[in-house]
C-alpha positions in Angstrom: -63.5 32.8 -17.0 -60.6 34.4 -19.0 -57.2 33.6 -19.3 -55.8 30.6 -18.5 -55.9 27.7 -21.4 -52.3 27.5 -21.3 -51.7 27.7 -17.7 -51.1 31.8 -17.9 -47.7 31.0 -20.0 -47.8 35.1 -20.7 -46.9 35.1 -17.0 -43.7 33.3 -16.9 -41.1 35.6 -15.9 -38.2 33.3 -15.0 -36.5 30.2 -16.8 -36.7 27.3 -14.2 -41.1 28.6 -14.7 -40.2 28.4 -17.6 -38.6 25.0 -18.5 -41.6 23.7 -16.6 -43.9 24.7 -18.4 -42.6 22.7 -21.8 -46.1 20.9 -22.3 -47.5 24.3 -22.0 -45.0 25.9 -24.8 -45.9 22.9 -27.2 -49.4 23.6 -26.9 -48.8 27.1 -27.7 -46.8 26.3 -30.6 -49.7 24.2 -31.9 -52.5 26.5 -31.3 -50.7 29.3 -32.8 -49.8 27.3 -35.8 -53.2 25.5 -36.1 -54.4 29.4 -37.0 -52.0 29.8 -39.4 -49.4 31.6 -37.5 -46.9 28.3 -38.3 -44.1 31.3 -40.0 -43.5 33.3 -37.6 -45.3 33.7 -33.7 -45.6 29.4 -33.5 -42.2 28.8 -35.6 -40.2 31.1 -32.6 -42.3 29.2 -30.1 -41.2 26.1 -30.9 -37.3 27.3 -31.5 -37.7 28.8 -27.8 -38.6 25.0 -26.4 -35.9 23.1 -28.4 -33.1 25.8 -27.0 -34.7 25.1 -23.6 -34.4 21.7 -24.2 -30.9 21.9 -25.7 -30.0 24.2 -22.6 -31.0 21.4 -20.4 -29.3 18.6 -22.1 -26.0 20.5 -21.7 -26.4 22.2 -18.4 -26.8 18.4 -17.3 -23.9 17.0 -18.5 -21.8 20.3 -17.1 -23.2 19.5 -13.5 -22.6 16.0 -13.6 -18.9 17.4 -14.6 -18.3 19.9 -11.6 -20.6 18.2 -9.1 -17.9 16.4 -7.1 -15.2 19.9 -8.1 -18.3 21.6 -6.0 -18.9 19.2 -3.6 -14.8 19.4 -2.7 -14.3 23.2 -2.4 -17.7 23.6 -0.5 -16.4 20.7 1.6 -12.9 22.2 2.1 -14.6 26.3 2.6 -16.7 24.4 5.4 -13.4 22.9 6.6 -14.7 19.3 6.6 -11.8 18.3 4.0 -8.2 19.5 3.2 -7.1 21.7 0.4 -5.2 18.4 -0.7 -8.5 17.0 -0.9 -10.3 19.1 -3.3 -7.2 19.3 -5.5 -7.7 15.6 -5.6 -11.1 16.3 -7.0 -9.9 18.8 -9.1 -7.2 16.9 -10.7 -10.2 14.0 -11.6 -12.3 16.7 -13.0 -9.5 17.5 -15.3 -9.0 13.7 -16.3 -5.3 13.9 -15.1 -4.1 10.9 -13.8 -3.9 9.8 -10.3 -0.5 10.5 -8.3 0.9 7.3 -7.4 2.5 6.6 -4.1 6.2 6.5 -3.4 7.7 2.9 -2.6 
């Protein structure tokens, strides 16, 4: 059999293949420096898998910021809640403080 010892990484096409293949990407970065390739080919390896890693990190803490901002004008588009509503939301996401009724 050919091909194949690191799960056919030359095939990944996309990012979300390729985040998941991280185990495979360290192995790569291993094999290639193990041969003596540590400079260059297993050096950009590994700088690929700490930007994915890095990329992950802060796409995480962006969606956990705009999750309920989505959530609202999806919500709102779908006519479920009021534009007051996701203005609401909107006002949270941009840590500006809560209106306060009128007595």
């Amino acid at each position: 059999m050919s091909g194949g010892s690191f799960n056919y990484l030359c095939h990944t096409w996309d990012l979300p293949e390729l985040v998941a293949k991280q185990g495979d990407l360290e192995d790569m970065a291993q094999a290639l420096a193990a041969l003596g390739y540590a400079k260059d080919a297993a050096r950009e390896t590994e700088e690929l898998l700490v930007i994915l890693r890095q990329w992950e990190v802060q796409a995480g803490v962006r969606l956990d910021r705009l999750r309920e901002v989505w959530k609202a004008m999806e919500w709102w588009r779908s006519c479920d809640w009021s534009e007051d509503r996701f203005k609401e939301a909107l006002a949270e996401y941009r840590g500006e403080p809560k209106e306060q009724p009128h007595a």
